[in-house]
Phi, psi and omega in degrees: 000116174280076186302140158300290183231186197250168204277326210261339159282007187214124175279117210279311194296307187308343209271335165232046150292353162276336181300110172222103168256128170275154169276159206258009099260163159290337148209190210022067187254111167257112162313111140254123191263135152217161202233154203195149172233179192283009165300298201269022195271009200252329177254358146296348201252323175296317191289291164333293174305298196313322182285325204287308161350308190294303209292173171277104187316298188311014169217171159243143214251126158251108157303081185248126181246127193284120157220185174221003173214025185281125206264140181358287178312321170286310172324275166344306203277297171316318197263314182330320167312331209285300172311000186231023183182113199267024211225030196206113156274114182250155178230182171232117194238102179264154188225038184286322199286351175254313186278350183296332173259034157226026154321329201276347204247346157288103217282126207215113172219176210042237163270004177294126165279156142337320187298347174299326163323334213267338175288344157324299210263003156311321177278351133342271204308342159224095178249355183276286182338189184222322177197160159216176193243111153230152197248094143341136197285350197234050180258173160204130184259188208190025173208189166282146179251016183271307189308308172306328189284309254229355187272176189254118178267033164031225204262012183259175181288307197216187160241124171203193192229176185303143187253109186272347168293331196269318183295294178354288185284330182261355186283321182272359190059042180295151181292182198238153166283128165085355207252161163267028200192143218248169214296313157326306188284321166251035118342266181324236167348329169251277157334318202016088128211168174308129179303299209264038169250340184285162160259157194230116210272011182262002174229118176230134149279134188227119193255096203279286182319001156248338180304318192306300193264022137297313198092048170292294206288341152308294179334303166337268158318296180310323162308303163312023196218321184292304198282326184071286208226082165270133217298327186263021186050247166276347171328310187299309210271307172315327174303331163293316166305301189295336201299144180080350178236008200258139214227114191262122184263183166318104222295332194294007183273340223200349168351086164293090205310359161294343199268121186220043155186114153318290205283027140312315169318333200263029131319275186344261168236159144291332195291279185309010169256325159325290199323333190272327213270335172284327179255014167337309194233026169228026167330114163281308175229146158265156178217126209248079159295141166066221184333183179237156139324291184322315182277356180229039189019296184292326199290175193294164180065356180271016199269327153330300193248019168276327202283334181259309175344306197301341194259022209222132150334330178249032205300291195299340191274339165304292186333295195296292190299341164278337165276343164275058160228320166319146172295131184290355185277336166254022153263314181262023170260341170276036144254018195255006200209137173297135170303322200278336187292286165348285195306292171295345173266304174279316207226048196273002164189157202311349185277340211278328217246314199269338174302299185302353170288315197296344170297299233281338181223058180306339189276330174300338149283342167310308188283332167287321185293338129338275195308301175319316171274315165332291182291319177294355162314310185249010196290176136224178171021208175315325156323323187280333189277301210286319182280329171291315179300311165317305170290314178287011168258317152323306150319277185318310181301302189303341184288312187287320165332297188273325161336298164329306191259018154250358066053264193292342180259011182291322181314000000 
């Protein structure tokens, strides 16, 4: 990471000492944070419904959502819920003018956004608090969420649950993608801490009065600034700060939606693989690691986050947009095609979803798979593996493809 300035030359608590943020009632007031940009602000508005659906009348729920660009019009839609529940106050906490200017210094891969960044800086940010509940832009809870607020978090920062996909891989040693060295060793080395102490960081009880007078979001930063390029972004690093202070619920708080085969899972403790395999169908919260519901109708569990979806403001633009995700040649055949054939057939599952991109735009894996021979051509040792495994995946897709889609004229 090429830094601008060094973390430990800057005072995180002055930087956000103009900052008074209140709880928005007087009493029984439960805090929930979400932090969002105007992409994930449409599964943020499902997540709202879903807790308020859930909830206990008899408390009130204050809603703060942490952004920096969001627009009028998403702002507008999002508080428009506020009408349909007299017992939920929503706010907006912009933060470009204290953070902007270390967005640049934030390390950023895959699809992780900047917004993520933001859970460093809660216990700032509410410092009026005592604790708060913070939510992934892409949960949907399914239980009352006064119970997760109400548990005691004694001397830890925070609460969450086990991140088991991640224990997994290093429990199996697994390769690292691009790295010469597996998850385990960074673990060991990088992190230095226990696979099975991390946590997966989109559902936290955040205890914001000892993070304020610890100084967690220093803490933070200066890790970041130390590690540069953590593989798991802002995860690793609360996880490195929090470690040894963290208080672990039950996976049904978190339930991640990758887990689509349990007994993949059974490396693991015993404790945690029961844990996945008893609460599989006694979910509190989803949490839609990898697909989205939306784009993936069919999966399991998604009938969860259709069901508050349909209640939600941007309910037609989920709709709309997911069908412009579709390949367009299976856009102007659908009124030429039975529904129930769409359902059971074409999507009976995401590898099934992924083909069909590979119909609408077959010449462009021809050509990766060209370039792909190409390289491996001039390849050795692993370089040669790594480009041979490409082509033939490459292959394979294009094979299953055209399968489909001779298939698909059957109909």
């Amino acid at each position: 990471m090429s830094n601008n300035f060094e973390s430990k030359n800057i005072n995180i608590s002055e930087m956000f000492s103009k900052l008074n943020i209140m709880p928005q009632f007087e009493k029984k007031n439960i805090p929930v944070v979400f932090s969002t940009s105007n992409l994930y602000a449409r599964y943020v508005s499902v997540s709202i419904i879903s807790l308020l659906e859930n909830s206990d009348r008899t408390f009130n729920y204050d809603i703060n959502i942490l952004e920096t660009d969001l627009t009028e019009e998403i702002k507008n839609r999002l508080k428009s819920i506020e009408k349909s529940y007299p017992n939920v106050a929503i706010r907006f906490i912009n933060l470009q003018e204290i953070l902007g200017h270390l967005f640049s210094n934030f390390y950023l891969r895959g699809q992780v956004t900047k917004e993520s960044y933001y859970r460093f800086f809660v216990g700032e940010i509410f410092k009026n608090y005592k604790k708060v509940v913070y939510l992934d832009a892409d949960t949907v809870i399914n239980n009352n969420i006064s119970e997760l607020y109400q548990q005691n978090l004694e001397d830890n920062f925070l609460a969450a649950t086990n991140d088991v996909s991640i224990l997994l891989w290093a429990i199996t040693k697994l390769k690292i993608p691009d790295l010469s060295y597996t998850y385990d060793i960074y673990f060991s080395d990088v992190l230095k801490i226990l696979p099975n102490s991390y946590i997966q960081a989109g559902v936290m009880l955040m205890n914001t009065e000892k993070m304020y007078q610890e100084h967690f979001a220093q803490q933070c930063m200066d890790k970041l600034e130390e590690i540069e390029k953590p593989l798991f972004v802002d995860q690793d690093i609360i996880n490195i700060i929090a470690n040894k202070k963290i208080k672990y619920l039950d996976i049904q708080w978190n339930y991640g939606l990758h887990i689509k085969k349990p007994e993949e899972f059974s490396p693991l403790p015993n404790r945690l693989y029961k844990n996945i395999l008893n609460q599989r169908h006694n979910i509190k919260i989803l949490h839609m690691t990898g697909p989205k519901c939306d784009t993936y109708p069919h999966n399991e569990f998604s009938e969860i986050f259709w069901k508050y979806a349909r209640l939600s403001p941007f309910y037609e633009i989920l709709l709309f947009d997911n069908i412009l995700r579709m390949p367009s040649k299976w856009n102007n055949d659908l009124a030429k095609v039975h529904f129930p054939n769409i359902n059971n057939r074409f999507t009976a599952d995401e590898y099934n979803t992924k083909l069909l991109f590979v119909i609408e735009h077959l010449m462009r894996f021809k050509l990766k798979k060209s370039w792909y021979a190409i390289k491996k051509a001039f390849a050795f040792g692993k370089r040669y593996q790594k480009y041979n495994q490409k082509y033939n995946n490459v292959k394979a897709l294009i094979k299953d493809a055209r399968k489909l889609k001779k298939d698909m004229l059957k109909v």
